[in-house]
VEXDREN-2710 file (C-alpha; in Angstrom, 1 decimal):
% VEXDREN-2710
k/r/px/py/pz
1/UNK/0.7/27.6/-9.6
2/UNK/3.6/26.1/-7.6
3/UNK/6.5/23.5/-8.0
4/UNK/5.4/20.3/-5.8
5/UNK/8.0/18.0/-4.6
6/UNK/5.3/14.5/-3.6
7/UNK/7.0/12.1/-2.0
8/UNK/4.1/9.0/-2.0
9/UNK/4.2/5.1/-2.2
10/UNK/3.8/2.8/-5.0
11/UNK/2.1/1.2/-7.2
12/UNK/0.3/3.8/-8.3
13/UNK/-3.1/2.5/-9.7
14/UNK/-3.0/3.1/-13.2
15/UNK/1.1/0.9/-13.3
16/UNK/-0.1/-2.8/-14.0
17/UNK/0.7/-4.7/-10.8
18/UNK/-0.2/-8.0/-9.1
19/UNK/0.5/-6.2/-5.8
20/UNK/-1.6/-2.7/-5.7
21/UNK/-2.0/-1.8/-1.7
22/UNK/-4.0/1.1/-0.3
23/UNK/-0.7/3.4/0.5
24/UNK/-0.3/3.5/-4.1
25/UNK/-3.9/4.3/-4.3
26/UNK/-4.1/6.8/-1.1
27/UNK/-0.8/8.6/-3.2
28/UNK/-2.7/9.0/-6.3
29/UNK/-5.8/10.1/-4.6
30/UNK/-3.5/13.1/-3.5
31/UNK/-1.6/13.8/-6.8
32/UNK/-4.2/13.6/-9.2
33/UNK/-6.2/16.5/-8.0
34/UNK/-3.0/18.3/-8.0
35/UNK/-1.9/17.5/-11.5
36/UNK/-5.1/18.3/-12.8
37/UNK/-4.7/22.4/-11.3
38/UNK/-2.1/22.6/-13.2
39/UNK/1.1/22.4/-10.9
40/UNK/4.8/21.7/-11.8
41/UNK/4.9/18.2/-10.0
42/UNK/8.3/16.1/-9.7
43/UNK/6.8/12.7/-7.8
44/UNK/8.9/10.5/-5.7
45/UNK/7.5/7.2/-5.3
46/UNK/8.9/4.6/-2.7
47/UNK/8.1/1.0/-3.5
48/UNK/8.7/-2.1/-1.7
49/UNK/8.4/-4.6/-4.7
50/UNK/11.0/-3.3/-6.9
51/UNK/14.6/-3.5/-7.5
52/UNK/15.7/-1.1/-9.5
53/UNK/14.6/3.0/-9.6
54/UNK/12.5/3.8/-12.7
55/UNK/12.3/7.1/-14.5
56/UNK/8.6/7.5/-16.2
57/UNK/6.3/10.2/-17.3
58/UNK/2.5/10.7/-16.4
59/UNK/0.7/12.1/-19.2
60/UNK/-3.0/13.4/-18.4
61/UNK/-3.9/14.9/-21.8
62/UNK/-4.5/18.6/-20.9
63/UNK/-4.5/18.2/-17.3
64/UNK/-0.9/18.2/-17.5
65/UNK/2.0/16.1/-16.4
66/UNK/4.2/14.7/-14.0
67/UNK/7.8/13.0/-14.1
68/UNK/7.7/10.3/-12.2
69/UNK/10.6/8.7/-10.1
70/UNK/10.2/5.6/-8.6
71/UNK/12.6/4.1/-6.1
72/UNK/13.4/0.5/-4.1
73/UNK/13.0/1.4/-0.1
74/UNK/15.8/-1.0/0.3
75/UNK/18.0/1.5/-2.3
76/UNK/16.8/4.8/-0.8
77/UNK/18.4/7.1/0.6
78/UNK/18.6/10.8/2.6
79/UNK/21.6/12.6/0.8
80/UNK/20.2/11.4/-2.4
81/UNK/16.8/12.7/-1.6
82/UNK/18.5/16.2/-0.7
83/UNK/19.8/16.5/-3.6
84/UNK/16.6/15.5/-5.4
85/UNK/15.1/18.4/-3.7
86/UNK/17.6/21.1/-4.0
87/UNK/17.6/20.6/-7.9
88/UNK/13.9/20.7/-8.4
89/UNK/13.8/23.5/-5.8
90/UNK/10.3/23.3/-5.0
91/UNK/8.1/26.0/-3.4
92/UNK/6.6/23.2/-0.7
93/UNK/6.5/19.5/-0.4
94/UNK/3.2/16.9/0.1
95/UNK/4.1/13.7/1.5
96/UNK/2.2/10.8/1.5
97/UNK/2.2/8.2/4.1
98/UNK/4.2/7.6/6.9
99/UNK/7.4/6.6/5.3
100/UNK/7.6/9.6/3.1
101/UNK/6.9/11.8/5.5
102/UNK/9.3/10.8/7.8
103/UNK/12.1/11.3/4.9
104/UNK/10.2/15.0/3.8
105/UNK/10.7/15.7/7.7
106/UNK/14.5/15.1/7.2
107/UNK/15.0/17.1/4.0
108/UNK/17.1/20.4/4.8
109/UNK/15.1/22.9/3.7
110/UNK/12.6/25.8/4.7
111/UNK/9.7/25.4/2.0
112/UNK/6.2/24.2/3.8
113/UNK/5.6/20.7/4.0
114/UNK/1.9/18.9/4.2
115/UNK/1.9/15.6/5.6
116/UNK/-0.3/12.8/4.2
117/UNK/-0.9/10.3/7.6
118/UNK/-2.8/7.1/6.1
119/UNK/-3.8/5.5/9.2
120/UNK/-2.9/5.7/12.3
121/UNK/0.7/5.2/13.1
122/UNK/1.1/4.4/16.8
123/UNK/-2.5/1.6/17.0
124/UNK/-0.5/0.5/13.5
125/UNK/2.4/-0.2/15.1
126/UNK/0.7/-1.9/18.8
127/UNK/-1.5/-3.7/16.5
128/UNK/2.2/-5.3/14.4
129/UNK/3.3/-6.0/18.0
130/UNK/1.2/-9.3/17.9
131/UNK/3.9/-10.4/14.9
132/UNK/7.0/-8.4/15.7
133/UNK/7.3/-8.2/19.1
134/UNK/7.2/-5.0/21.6
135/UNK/10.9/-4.2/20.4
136/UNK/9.2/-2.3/17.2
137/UNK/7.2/0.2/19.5
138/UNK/10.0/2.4/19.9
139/UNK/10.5/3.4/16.3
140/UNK/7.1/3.9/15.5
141/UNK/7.0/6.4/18.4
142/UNK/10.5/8.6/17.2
143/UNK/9.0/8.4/13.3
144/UNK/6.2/10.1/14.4
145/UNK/7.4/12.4/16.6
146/UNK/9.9/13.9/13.8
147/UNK/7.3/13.7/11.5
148/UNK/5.0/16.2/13.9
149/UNK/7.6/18.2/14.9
150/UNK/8.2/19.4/11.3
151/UNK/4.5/19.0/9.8
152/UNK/3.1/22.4/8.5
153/UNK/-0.1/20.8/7.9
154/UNK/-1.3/17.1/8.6
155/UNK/-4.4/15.3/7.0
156/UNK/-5.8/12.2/8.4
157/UNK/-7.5/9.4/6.9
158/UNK/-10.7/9.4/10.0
159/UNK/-11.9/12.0/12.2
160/UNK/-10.8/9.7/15.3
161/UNK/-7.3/9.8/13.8
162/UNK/-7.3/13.7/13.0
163/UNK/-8.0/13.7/16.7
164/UNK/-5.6/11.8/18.2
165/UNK/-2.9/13.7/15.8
166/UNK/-3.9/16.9/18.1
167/UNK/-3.4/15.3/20.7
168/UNK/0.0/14.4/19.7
169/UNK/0.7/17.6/18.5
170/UNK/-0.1/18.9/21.6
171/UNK/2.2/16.3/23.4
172/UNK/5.6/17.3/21.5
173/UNK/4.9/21.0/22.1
174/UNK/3.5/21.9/18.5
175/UNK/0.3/23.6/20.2
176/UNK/1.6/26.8/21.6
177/UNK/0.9/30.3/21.9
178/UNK/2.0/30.8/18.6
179/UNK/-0.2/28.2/17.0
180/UNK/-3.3/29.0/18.7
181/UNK/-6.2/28.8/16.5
182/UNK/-4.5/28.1/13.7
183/UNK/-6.1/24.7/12.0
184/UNK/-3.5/22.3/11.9
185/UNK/-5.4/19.3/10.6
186/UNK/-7.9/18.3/8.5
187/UNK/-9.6/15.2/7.7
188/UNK/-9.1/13.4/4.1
189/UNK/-11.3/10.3/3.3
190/UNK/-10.5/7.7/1.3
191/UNK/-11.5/8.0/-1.9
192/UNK/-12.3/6.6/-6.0
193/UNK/-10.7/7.1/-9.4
194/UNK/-13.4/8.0/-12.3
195/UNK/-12.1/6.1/-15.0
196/UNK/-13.3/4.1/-17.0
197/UNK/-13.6/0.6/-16.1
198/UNK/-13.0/-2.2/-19.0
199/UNK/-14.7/-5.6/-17.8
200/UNK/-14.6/-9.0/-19.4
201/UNK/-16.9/-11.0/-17.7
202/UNK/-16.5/-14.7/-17.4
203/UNK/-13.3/-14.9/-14.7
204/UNK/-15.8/-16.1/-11.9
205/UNK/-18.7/-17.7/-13.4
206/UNK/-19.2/-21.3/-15.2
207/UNK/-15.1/-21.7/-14.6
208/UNK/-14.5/-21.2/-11.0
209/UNK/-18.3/-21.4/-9.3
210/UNK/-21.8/-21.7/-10.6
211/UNK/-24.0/-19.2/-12.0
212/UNK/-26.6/-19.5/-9.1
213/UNK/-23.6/-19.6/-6.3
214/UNK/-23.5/-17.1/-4.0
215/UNK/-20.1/-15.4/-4.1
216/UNK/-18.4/-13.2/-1.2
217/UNK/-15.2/-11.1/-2.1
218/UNK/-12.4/-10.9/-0.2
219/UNK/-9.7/-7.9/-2.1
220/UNK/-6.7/-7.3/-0.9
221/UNK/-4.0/-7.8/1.6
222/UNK/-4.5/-9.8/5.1
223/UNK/-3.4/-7.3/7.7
224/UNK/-2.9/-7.8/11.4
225/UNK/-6.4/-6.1/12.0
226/UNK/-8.0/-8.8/9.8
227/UNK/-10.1/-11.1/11.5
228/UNK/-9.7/-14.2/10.2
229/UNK/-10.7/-16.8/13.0
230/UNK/-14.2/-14.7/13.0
231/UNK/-14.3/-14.8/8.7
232/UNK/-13.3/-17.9/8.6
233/UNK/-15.9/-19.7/11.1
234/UNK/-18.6/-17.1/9.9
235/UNK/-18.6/-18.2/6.3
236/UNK/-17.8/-22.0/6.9
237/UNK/-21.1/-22.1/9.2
238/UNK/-23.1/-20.0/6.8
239/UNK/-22.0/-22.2/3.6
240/UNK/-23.2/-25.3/6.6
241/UNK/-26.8/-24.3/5.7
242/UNK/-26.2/-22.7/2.2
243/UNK/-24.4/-24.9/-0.2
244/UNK/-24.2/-22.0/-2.8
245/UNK/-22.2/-20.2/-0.8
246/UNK/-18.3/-19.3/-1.9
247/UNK/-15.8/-17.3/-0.5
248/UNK/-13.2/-15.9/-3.7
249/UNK/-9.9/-14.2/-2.2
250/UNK/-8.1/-12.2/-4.8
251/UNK/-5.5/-11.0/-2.6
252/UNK/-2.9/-12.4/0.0
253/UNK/0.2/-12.1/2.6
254/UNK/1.6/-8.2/2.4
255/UNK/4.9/-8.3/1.6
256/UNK/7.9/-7.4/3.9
257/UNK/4.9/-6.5/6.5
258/UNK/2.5/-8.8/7.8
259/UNK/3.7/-13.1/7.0
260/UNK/1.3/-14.6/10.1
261/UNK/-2.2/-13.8/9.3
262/UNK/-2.6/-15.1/5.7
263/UNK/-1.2/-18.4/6.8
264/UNK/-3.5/-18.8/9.9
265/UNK/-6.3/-18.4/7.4
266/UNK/-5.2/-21.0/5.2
267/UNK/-4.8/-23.7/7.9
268/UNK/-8.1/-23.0/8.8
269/UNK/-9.3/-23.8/5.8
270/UNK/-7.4/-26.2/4.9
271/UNK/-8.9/-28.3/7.6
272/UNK/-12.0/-27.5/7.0
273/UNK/-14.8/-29.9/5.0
274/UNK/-15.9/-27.1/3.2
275/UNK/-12.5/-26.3/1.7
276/UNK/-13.5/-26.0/-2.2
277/UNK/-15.9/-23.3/-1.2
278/UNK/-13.4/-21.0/-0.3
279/UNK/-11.5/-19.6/-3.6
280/UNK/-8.0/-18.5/-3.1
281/UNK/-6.5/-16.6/-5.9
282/UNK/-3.6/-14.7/-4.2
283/UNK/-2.9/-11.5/-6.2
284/UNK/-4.0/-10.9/-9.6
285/UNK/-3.2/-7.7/-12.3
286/UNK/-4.8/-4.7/-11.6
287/UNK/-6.8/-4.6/-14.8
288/UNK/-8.5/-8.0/-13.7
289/UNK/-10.4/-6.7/-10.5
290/UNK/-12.7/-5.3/-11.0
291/UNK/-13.8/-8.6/-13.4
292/UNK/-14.2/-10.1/-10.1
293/UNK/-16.3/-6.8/-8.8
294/UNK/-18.9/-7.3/-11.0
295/UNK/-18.9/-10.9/-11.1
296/UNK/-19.6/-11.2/-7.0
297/UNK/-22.2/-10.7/-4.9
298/UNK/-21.1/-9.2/-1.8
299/UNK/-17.7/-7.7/-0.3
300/UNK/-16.5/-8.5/2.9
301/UNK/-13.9/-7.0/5.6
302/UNK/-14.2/-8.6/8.8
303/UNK/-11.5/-6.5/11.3
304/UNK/-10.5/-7.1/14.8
305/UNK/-11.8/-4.6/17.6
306/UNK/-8.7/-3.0/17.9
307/UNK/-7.1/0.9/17.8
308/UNK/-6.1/0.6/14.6
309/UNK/-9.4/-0.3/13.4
310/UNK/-11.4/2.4/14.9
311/UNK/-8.5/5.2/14.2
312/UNK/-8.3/4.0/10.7
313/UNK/-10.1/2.7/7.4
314/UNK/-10.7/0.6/4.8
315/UNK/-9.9/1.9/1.2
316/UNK/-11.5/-0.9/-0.9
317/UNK/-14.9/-0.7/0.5
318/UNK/-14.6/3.0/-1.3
319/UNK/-13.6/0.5/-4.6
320/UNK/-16.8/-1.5/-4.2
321/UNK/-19.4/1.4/-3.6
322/UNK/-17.9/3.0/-7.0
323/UNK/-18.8/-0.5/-8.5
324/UNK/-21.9/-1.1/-7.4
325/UNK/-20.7/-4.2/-4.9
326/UNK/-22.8/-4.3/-1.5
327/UNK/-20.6/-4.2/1.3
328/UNK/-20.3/-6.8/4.5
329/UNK/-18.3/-5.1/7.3
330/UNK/-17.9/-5.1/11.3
331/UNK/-18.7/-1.6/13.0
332/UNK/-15.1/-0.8/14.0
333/UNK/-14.3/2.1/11.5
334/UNK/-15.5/5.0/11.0
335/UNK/-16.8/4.2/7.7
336/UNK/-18.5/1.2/8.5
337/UNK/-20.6/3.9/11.1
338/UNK/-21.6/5.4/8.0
339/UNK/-22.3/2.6/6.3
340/UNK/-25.0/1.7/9.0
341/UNK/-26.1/5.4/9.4
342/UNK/-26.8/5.5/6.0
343/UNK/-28.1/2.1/5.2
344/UNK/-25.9/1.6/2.3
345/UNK/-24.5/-1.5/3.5
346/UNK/-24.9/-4.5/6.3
347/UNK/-22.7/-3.8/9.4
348/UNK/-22.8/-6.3/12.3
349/UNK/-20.5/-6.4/15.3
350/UNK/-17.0/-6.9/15.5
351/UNK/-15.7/-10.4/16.8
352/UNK/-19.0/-12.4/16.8
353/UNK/-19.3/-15.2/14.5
354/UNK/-22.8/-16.2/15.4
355/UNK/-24.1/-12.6/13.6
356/UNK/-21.8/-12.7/10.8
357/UNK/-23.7/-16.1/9.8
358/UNK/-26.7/-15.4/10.0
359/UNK/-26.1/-12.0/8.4
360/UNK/-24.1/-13.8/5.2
361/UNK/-27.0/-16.2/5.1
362/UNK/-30.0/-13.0/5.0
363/UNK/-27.7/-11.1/2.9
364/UNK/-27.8/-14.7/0.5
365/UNK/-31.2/-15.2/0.4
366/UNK/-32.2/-11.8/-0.9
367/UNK/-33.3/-10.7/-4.8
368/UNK/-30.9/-9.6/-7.3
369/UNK/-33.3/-6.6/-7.2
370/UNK/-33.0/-5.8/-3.0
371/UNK/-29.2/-5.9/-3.3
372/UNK/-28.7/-4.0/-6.1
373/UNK/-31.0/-1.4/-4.6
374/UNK/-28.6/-1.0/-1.5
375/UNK/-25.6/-1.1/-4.3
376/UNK/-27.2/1.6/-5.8
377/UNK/-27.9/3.9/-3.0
378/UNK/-24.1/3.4/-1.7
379/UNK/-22.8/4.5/-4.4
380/UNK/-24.8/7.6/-5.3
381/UNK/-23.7/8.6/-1.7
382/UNK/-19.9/7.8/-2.8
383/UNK/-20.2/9.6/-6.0
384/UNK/-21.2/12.6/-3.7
385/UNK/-18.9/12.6/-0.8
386/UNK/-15.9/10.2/-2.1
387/UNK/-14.4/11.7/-5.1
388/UNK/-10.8/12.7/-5.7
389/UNK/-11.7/16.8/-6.1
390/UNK/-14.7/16.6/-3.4
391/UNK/-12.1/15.1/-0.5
392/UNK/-8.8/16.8/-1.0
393/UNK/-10.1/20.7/-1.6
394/UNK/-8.2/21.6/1.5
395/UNK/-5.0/20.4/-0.4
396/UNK/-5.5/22.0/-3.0
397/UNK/-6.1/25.7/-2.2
398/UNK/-3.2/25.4/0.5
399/UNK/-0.4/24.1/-2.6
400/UNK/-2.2/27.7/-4.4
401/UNK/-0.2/29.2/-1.7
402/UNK/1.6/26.8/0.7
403/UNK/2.5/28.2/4.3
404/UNK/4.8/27.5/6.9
405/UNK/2.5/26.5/10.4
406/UNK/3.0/29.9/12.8
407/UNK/6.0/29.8/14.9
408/UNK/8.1/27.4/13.3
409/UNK/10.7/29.8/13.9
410/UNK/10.9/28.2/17.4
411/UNK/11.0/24.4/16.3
412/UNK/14.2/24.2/18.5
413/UNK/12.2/25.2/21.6
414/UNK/9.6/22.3/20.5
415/UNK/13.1/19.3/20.0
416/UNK/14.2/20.3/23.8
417/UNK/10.3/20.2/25.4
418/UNK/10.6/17.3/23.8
419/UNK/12.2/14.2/25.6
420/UNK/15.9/15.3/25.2
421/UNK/15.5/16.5/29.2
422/UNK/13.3/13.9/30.5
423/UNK/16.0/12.3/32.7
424/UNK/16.8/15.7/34.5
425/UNK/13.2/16.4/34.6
426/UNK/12.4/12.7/36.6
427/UNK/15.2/13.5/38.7
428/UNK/14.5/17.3/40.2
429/UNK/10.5/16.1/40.3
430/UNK/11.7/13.4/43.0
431/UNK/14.1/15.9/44.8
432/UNK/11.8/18.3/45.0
433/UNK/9.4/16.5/46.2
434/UNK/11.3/15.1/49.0
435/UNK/15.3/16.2/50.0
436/UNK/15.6/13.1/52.1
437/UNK/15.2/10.7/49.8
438/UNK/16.9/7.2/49.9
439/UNK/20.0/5.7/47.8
440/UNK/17.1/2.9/47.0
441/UNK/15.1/5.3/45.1
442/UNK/17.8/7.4/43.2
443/UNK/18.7/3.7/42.2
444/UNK/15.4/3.3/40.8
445/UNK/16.1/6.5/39.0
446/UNK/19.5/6.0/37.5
447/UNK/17.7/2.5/35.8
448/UNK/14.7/4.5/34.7
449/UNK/17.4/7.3/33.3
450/UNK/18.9/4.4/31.7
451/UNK/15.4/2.9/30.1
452/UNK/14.8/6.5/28.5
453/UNK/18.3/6.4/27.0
454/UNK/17.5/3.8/24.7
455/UNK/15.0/6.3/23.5
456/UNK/16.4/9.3/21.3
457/UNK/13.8/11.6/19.9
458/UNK/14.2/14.9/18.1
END
């Protein structure tokens, strides 16, 4: 067995939170496996929503057990981390998401590190543009290039992301002679917890809508890749010909990330005619969901047609095929492809409000007994493809024996292919291209030398 540094995100699942996000629940889906072979685990957590650090224990009966360290992003800190690592003195590192894997890619140290990318980085960060501006574009571009320049071995939350990570490898020198055939990625789904689920019916109906009402779920946060001018004008046309139709948000604005998108959705509604059918809970604990699981009738993720979308994934529909909730969705992912491959589910195309009405309004006017059939078959196919141990084998028989990726021994050769060179590279292409080249052009060169300065990889 071998000592695992994790650095991962927080919550994690089973803490009681109002705020749980997909980047806790992808960390747990990475750790648990891991604590249940048997490892000597010391897990770092970085949280947003916290702050003080926390010193816990995870106790998994005879699985074994974990100590747990969480700490504030605002408080954290490189020379701390080092020092976290040279006293557990692990014999590799997994980290989880971006942010800890750009910190594991700073630690001093030799040991073999796996990196955990949830999503995909670079569409992430055009797709945040929209709120923050170019200006952010930059950083997102160094994190992941000195994330892949140190990576050992990378999984991906999609195929199309595990296949645009090659193609970044391949762009910062990583695929060489000396790592030719050897299989730097793999592909990790998203995934469920099997635990036991208490529910205490009664949140949903006879106090906030009818028995008979139709009820749609929206879970979770309202990122930039939500939709919400298609959701919105979807539902409020489908609820225009079926009164017993109600929207139930448990969920909200993403702290510190994303403060646009939630609000446009509630202006929407708010001057809308139809406003008490949409149900706006913001955030509740994370005992209470799945209360509201079993109470609705349908979830629903409506997504832009974006990068970011078809690169990445959506973790609760995973939550709602465990529970037995049929699934609404836009073919954008590459989940929702298998979703309509496999019939467990109703897909309809992205960024067209005329089909997600009349698909809400067919979806509402089947038999308890129709939907529940599609329920069922979803999540018999989860159960066989989506668990914790069935998605992260390949993690777990690499931390049996961790490795370094081959020639790592000639990182330094990979930092200067890089982009530390690039200005001399622009400027002997143009010489030797043409020797009597004008002042006007060499101008040109000196500002573009300039533009790449503000750029520092490596």
């Amino acid at each position: 067995m071998s000592k695992i540094l994790i650095l991962g995100r927080g919550p994690l699942p089973f803490e009681s939170a109002r705020y749980n996000n997909a980047l806790g629940l992808r960390t747990w889906q990475l750790v648990k496996p891991l604590i249940k072979d048997g490892h000597e685990i010391s897990l770092l957590i970085v949280e947003s929503k916290i702050k003080k650090e926390q010193f816990s224990k995870y106790n998994d009966g005879d699985n074994g057990k974990i100590k747990l360290h969480t700490k504030p992003d605002s408080n954290f800190n490189l020379e701390e981390l080092q020092r976290f690592h040279d006293g557990f003195k692990p014999d590799c590192i997994v980290a989880i998401t971006h942010l800890p894997a750009f910190y594991a890619s700073k630690i001093k140290t030799e040991v073999p590190i796996w990196v955990d990318l949830t999503g995909h980085w670079l569409t992430e960060g055009q797709a945040l543009t929209k709120i923050k501006g170019n200006k952010i574009i930059d950083s997102y571009i160094k994190m992941e290039y000195t994330i892949l320049i140190r990576a050992d071995k990378v999984s991906c939350i999609s195929e199309s992301s595990e296949y645009s990570t090659i193609g970044e490898l391949g762009l910062v020198g990583r695929l060489n002679r000396e790592t030719l055939g050897y299989k730097f990625t793999t592909k990790i789904m998203p995934s469920y917890e099997e635990r036991e689920n208490k529910i205490n019916r009664g949140v949903l109906r006879r106090k906030l809508v009818k028995r008979s009402d139709f009820v749609i779920l929206w879970m979770g946060g309202y990122n930039v890749w939500t939709d919400v001018r298609t959701l919105f004008h979807g539902i409020e046309e489908a609820i225009k010909k079926n009164k017993n139709i109600k929207f139930v948000s448990i969920g909200g604005k993403i702290y510190n990330h994303d403060k646009e998108t939630y609000p446009e959705f509630l202006n929407l509604i708010k001057k809308s005619k139809f406003k008490k059918h949409f149900i706006l809970l913001g955030w509740v604990n994370t005992e209470d969901v799945n209360n509201y699981i079993k109470e609705a009738d349908v979830g629903i993720v409506i997504e832009k047609d974006i990068y970011e979308g078809k690169l990445g994934t959506k973790l609760r529909i995973i939550s709602w095929f465990y529970n037995g909730l049929p699934v609404i969705c836009n073919e954008v992912t590459e989940l929702s492809e298998i979703i309509k491959r496999e019939k467990i589910g109703f897909v309809l195309p992205p960024e067209d409000i005329q089909s997600l009405k009349d698909l809400i309004l067919y979806v509402s006017k089947l038999k308890k007994s129709e939907l529940s059939k599609v329920a069922k078959k979803a999540r018999a196919y989860c159960l066989r493809n989506f668990s914790f141990d069935t998605t992260t084998k390949e993690l777990r028989e690499w931390a049996k024996n961790p490795r370094r990726a081959p020639g790592y021994k000639n990182l330094k050769y990979v930092k200067d292919l890089g982009y530390s060179n690039i200005n001399q590279i622009i400027e002997n292409k143009i010489r030797n291209t043409n020797s009597t080249i004008t002042p006007k052009i060499f101008t040109l060169i000196n500002k573009l030398k300039r533009s790449f300065r503000l750029i520092k990889y490596g």
